[in-house]
N, C-alpha and C positions, 0 to 999 in steps of 0.2 A: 163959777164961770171960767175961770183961771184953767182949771182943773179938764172941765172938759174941752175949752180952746184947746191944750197939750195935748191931748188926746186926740182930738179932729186931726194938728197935725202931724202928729207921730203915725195915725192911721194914714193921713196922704201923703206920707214918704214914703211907706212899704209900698204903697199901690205905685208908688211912682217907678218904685223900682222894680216890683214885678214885671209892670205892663213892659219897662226897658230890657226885663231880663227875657218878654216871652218869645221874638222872634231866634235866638239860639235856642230856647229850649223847642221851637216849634219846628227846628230840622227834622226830619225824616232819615231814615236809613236807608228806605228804597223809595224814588221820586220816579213820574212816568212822564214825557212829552206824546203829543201827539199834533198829527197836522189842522186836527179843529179843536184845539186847548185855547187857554187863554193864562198869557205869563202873570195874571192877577191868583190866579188857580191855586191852590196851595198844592201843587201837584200830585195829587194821588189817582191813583187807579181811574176813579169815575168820575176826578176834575185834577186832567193834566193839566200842563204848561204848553206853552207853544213852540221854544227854545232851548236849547241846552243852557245857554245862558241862563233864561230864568230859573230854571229847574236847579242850576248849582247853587244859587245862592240857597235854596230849602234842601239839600242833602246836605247832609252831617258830613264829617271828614272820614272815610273810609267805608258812604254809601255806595248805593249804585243807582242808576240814573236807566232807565229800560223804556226803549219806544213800544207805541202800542199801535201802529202804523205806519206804512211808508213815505215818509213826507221830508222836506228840507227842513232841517231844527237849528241852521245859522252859524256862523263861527260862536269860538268860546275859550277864554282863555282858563286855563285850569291850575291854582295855586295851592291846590290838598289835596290827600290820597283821595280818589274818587276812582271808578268805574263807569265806562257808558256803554250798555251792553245792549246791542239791538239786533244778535244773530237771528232774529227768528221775524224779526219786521227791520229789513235796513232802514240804517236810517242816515239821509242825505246828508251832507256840508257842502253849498252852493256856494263860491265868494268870490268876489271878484276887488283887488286893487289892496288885498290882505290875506291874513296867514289864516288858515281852516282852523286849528285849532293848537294854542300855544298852550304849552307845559312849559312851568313857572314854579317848579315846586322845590319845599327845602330839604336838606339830606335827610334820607329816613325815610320818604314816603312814598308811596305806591300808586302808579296811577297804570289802569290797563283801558282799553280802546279796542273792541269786536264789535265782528259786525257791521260798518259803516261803509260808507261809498264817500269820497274827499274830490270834491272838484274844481276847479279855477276853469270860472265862467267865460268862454274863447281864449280859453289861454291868459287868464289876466290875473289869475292867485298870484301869490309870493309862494309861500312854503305850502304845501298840503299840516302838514304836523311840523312844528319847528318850536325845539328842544330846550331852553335857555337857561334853567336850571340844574337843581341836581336831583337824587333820588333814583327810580328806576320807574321806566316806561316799554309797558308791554302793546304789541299792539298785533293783533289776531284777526284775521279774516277780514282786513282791510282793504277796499281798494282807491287807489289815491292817481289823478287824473289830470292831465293838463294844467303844468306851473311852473308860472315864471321863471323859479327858483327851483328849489329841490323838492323831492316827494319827501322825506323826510330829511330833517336839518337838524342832525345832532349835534349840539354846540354848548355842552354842559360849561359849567363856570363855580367859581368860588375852589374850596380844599376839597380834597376829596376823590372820590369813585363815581360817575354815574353810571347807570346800565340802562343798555336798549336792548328788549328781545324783540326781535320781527319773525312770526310763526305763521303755521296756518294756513299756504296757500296765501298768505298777502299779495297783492297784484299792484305795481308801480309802472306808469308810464304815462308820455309825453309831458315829461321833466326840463325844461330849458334847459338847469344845471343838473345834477345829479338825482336820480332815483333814491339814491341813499347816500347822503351826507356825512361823514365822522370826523366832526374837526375842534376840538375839545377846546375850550380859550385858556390865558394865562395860566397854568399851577393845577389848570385839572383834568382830570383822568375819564379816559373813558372804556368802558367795557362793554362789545357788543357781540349779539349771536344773533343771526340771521338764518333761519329753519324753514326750508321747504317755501320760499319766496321767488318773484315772478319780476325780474326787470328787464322793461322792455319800450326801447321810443325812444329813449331819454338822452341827453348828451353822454355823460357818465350813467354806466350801471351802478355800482359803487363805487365810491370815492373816499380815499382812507389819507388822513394827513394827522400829522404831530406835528407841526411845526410849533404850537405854542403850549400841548400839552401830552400827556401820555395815551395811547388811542392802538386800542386790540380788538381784532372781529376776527369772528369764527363763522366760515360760511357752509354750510352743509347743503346738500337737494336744493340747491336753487339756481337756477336760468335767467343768464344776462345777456339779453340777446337784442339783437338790431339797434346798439345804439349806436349816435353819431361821432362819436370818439372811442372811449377805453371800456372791455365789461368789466373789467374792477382793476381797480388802479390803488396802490399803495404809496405814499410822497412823504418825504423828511419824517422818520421815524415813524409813520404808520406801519404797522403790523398787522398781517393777515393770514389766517390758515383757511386752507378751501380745500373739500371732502365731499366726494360724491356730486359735483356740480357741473354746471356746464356755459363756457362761455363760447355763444357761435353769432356768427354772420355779422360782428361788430364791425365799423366802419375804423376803427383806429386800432388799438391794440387788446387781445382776447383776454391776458393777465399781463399783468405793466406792473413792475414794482420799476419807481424812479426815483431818481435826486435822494436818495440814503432809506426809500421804502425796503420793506422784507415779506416776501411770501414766500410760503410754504404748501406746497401743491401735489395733492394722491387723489387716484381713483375719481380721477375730473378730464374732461371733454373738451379742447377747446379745437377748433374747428369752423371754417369758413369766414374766418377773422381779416381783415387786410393785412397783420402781422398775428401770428402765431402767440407767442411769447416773447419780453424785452423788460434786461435787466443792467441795462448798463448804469455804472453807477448808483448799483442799489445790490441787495440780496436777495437769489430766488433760490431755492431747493427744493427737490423733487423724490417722492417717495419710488419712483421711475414704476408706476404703473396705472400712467395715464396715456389716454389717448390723444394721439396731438398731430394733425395734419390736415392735409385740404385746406391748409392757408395760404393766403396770397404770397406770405412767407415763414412760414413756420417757426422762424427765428433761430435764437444762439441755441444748443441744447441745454438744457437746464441741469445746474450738478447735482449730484444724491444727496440725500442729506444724511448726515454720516450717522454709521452704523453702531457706531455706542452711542447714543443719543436717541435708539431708538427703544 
């Protein structure tokens, strides 16, 4: 009797510990939402979720998360490599009095973002996508809509490096603060590229600050236009080079490096700006073959940037 009792319970340990060990091993690699799922779902193909939400807790850490129609799937904050890829059925972020989707992750990991439409319900979001971590975040074919705050709020934190690419034709506007955000917290770094992106509405088109940590963006083909201040502004150590771009019909200044910012400006457009270009008290340099006029005033000229350095 002894004997088998020990055995009943040695058997009801393992089981105890399987059944605890089975919702990790029952992550998926690729999870689907859709607008008639249900977050009970184990999210697959032909019983999605209803939520991004639900759907992250069942991918695995460096799944992919895929709509199977066009519906709203909720904010969601994201803490591991993950992908939420819905180029081929957008897929909505509706929110109203919060952040569309927080990125939280630790050094090392990979999260990308295609596909998606981000919106603050009458203007009442905070951030569309807003950054608090480290790691690198891609985000493709995005377009992000009416918010409080900024369309994207890169605000990486902890030691380190973080990176943002913004690619693809991404679309940003009616932004209260900034279209795009880069303001690194205490001790950390930021590294951004910005490719063939659309900012437009917004108070700031880009907005680039160090003041509490190190913060570089490289802007190439992209259009900051009709905002109600600055199309890219650089402030206390923000660094920025802009290539092939174009800043017009800004209510405040077309490229602003201020208060100890630095930009670096070739083969870029600004034009029909209330101020042209403005660098006082800051660095700006020019590859001298950009076009720059039809502003309300076209500003200082901008010096060359010197010829062994190039």
């Amino acid at each position: 009797m002894n004997k088998t009792a020990t055995f009943t319970g040695i058997l009801g340990t393992l089981l105890c510990l399987y059944l605890s060990a089975s919702p990790a091993q029952a992550q998926a690699t690729r999870t689907w939402v859709s607008g008639v799922g249900d977050d009970a779902n184990p999210c697959s193909r032909t019983a999605p979720c209803k939520t991004f939400a639900g759907a992250i807790s069942k991918t695995a850490t460096g799944g992919y998360i895929n709509c199977l129609d066009p519906a709203g799937y909720g904010a969601v904050t994201i803490t591991k490599s993950i992908t939420i890829q819905c180029d081929e059925e957008l897929g909505h972020v509706l929110v109203s009095g919060t952040n569309g989707i927080i990125v939280n992750v630790p050094a090392g990991s990979n999260v990308t973002l295609r596909g998606l439409t981000l919106e603050g319900i009458n203007g009442a979001g905070l951030n569309g996508i807003s950054f608090i971590g480290n790691g690198t975040l891609h985000v493709q074919e995005v377009v992000i809509n009416g918010f409080s705050q900024n369309g994207i709020n890169f605000a990486p934190s902890g030691a380190g490096t973080a990176v943002l690419e913004v690619s693809n034709e991404t679309l940003i506007f009616g932004s209260i603060g900034s279209g795009i955000l880069v303001a690194p917290g205490s001790g950390a770094a930021a590294q951004v590229s910005i490719n063939g992106a659309n900012l437009t509405s917004n108070t700031h088109g880009l907005f680039v600050t160090g003041a509490n940590g190190g913060a570089g963006v490289s802007v190439r083909d992209t259009v900051s236009a009709r905002n109600t201040s600055d199309g890219f502004q650089a402030t206390n150590g923000g660094f920025i080079t802009i290539d092939k771009s174009t800043a017009v019909l800004n209510q405040g200044v077309g490229v602003h490096a201020a208060s100890g910012g630095n930009i670096l400006i070739g083969n870029s457009t600004v034009s029909g700006n209330t101020t042209g270009v403005s660098f006082a008290g800051a660095t700006m340099q020019s590859y001298k073959n950009n076009q720059i006029g039809n502003n309300g005033s076209d500003g200082t000229p901008i010096p060359a940037f010197p010829a062994g350095l190039q």
